[in-house]
N, C-alpha and C positions, 0 to 999 in steps of 0.2 A: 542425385540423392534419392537413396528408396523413399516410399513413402510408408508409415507406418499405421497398423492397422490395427483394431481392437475388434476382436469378435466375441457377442453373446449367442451359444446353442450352437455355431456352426462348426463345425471342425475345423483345424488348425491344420494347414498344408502347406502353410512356407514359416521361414524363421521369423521374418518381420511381422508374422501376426500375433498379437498376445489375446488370449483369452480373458474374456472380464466374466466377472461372478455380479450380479445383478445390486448385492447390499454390500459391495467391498468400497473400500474407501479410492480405486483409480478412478482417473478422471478421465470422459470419455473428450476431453477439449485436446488434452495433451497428444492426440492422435491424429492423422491427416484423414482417419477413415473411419465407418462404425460399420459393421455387417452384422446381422441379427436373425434370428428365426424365434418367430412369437410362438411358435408351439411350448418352446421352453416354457413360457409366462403361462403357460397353462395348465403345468403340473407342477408352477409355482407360483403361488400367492405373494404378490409382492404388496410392500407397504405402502402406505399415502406419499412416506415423506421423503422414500427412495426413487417411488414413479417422477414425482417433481423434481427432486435433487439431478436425475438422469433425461429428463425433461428438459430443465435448462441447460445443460450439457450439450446434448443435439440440436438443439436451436443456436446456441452459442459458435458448435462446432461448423455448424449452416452458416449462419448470416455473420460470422464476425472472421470466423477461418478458412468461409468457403470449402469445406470438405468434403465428405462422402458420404453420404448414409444408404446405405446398401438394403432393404429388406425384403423376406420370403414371404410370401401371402400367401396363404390358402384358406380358399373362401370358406371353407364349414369348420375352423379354428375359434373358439374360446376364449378369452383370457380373462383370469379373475384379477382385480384390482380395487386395493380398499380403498372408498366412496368413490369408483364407479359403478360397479358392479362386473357384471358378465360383459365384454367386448369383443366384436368379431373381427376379424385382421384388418379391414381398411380403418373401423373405428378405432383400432388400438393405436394404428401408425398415425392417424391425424391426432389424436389425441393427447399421444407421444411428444408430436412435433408437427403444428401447425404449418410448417415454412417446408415440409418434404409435399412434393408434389407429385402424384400416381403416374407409374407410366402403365399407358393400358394398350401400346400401340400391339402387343402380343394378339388383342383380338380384331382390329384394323387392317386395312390391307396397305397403310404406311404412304398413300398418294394424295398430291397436291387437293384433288377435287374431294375429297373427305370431309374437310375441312368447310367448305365453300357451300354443304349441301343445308338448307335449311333447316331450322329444327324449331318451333313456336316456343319462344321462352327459354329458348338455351342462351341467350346473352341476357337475360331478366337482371341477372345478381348482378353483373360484371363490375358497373360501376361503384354499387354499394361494398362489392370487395377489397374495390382498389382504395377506397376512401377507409377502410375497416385496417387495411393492409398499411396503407400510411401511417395511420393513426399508432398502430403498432409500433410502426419503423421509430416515430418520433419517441413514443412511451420507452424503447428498448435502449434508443440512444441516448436521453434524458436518465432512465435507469442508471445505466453504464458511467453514464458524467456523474454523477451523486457518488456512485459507486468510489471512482476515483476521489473525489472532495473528500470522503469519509476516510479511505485508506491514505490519504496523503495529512490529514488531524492525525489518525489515529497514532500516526507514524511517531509525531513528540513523545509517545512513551518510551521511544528508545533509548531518549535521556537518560531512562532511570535504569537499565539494565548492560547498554549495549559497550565495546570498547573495540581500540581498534580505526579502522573505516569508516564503517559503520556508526559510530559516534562524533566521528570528524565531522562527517555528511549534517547529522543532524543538528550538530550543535552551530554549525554557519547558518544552516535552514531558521533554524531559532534566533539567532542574532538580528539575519536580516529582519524575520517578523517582529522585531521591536523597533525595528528604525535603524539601525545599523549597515551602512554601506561594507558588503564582503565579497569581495573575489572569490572566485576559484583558486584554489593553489598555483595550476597551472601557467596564471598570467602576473605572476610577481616572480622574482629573481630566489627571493628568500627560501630558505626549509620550512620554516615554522608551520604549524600546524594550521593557523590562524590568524588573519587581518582583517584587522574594523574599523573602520572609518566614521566618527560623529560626522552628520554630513552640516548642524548645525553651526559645529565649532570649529571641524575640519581636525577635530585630535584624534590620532590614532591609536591604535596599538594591536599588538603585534601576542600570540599567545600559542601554547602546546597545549596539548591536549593527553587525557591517561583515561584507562576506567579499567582499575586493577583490581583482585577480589580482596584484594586487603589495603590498606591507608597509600593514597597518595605519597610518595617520599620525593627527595631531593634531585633524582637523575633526569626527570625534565625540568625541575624548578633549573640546573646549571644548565642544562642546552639552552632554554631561553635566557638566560643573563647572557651567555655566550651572543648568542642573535642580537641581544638590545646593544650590547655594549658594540660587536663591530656596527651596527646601527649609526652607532653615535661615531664612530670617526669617520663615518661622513656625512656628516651634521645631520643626522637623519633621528629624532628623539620617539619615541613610541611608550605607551604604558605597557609592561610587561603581564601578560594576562598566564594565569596558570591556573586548569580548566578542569578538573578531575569529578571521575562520578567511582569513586572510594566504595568499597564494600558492596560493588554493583551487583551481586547475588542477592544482598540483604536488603529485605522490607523497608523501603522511604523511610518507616517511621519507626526500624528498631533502631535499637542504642547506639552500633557500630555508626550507622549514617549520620549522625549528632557533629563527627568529629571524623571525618574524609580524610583531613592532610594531620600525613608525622608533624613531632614536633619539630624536626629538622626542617621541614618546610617554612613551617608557622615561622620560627626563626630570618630564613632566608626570605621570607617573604617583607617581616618587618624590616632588615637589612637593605633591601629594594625597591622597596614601596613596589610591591608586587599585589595583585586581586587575586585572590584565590576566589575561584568561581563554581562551587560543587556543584552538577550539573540539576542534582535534584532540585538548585536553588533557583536553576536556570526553569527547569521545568512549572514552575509558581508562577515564574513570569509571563512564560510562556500561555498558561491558564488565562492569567489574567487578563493580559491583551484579549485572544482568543473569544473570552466573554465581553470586552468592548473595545473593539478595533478599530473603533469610530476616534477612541480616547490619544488622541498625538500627546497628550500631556502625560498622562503614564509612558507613554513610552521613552518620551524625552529622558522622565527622571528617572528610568530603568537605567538608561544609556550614561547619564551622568553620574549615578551614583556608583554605577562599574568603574568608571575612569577614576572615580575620584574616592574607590575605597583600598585602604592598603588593609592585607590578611582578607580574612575569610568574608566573602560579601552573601548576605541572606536575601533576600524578598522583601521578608516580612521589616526585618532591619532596619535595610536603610532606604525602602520603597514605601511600605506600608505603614509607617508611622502612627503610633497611638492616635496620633491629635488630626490624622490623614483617614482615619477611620476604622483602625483595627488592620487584623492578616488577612493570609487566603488561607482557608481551611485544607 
């Protein structure tokens, strides 16, 4: 597999190399390689928040994808950068990226006894770098972990937009964070989109899933009636869940989102005793937990009031109760 190369200033002389512009939005991660010549940076004033942006990039592309950073030095080189100021090529490249290491063996004569020859105070720092260098290592991997916590929260907004897959995914991810035993698709027999287990009561049930830019209607409310009922001739009963995030272009809180499923649903749902579950309702609950996870008893009666509401179930509804202390905002 080639590897692929990103170069700033230097000429481009095979196809797998792409040239990057210093304030463009590529990413220098996405590449196995970086090659660079800082003269460039010297008849170009780069910004604070580009040097960093491109800073973390090269470190990333170092220490997390083991790649390449390739750079040109020349000692009586310049570069201007807002609040550093004026920087000479070794200052620019450590500056750049802490974790690139000089090779100086060009003025060396590259033999074992080199190394071995005395120098008063050239091992002074050693230890102090390696404890600087850890410290680091730990700060970058604790970054990285947060990093992930954030993007896998952040991710529940997809409730409110996503459909498809992509809202399959999230919408089991959310169940189980309420207390909800869910499978993968792949280790049950069934189509269905969706299976949830109260682990309390041991009741199940079984649901589809939509998020179409206009009202939930009837063609997965009958694929799941289809599911429950061969279900049932083998003695297998489940509450029919039917899951939709209706109007998913439109703002949580404009008018369209009020009223997710046709009336044709509404209908077949009272006809079923079917949960209609609008995902923006999912997402309240989602919050809710989220802000006290500690709370098993919110969660319980999240789980229970899904089993146990036929038509459209809310949050605030049949979770939040006046006399339980009001909604979620």
């Amino acid at each position: 597999m080639k590897l692929s190369i990103i170069s700033y200033g230097v000429p481009l002389t095979h196809g797998s190399i792409t040239q990057l512009n210093f304030e463009d939005s590529l990413s220098i991660i996405d590449f196995d390689g970086f090659i660079f010549d800082p003269i460039v940076m010297s008849n170009n004033a780069v910004s604070r928040d580009t040097f960093f942006r491109r800073q973390n990039e090269i470190n990333q592309l170092i220490e997390r994808k083991k790649g390449i950073v390739i750079c040109i030095l020349r000692p009586t080189i310049m570069a201007a950068v807002a609040g550093f100021g004026q920087l000479d090529a070794t200052e620019l490249l450590k500056t750049i990226s802490p974790s690139v290491k000089l090779i100086q063996d060009c003025v060396t004569p590259g033999e074992d006894w080199v190394d071995a020859v005395p120098v008063p105070g050239a091992n002074k720092y050693d230890s102090k770098i390696d404890e600087l260098e850890n410290t680091r290592n730990k700060i970058s991997a604790e970054i990285l972990e947060l990093n992930v916590k954030r993007d896998l929260i952040a991710n529940f907004r997809r409730l409110l937009f996503s459909s498809g897959r992509p809202l399959e995914e999230i919408v089991r991810i959310s169940l189980r964070l309420v207390g909800f035993d869910v499978p993968e698709p792949e280790s049950y027999e069934g189509e269905w989109d969706v299976e949830a287990r109260e682990p309390l009561s041991g009741r199940t049930a079984i649901g589809e899933i939509e998020g179409p830019e206009g009202a939930v209607d009837v063609y997965k409310s009958r694929q799941l009636l289809d599911y429950i009922e061969g279900e049932a001739l083998l003695d297998r009963s489940h509450k029919g869940l039917l899951i939709g995030n209706g109007y998913r272009l439109k703002r949580p809180d404009s008018e369209e989102r009020q009223a997710q499923f046709s009336t044709h649903a509404l209908k077949r749902a009272s006809l079923y005793a079917t949960c209609l579950l609008p995902t923006t309702e999912l997402f309240k609950a989602v919050c809710a937990v989220l802000e006290a996870p500690e709370n098993d008893e919110l969660k319980t009666d999240i789980r229970t009031s899904i089993l146990e509401t036929t038509g459209v179930w809310t949050f605030s509804g049949q979770v939040m109760k006046p006399e339980a202390g009001g909604g979620v905002q």
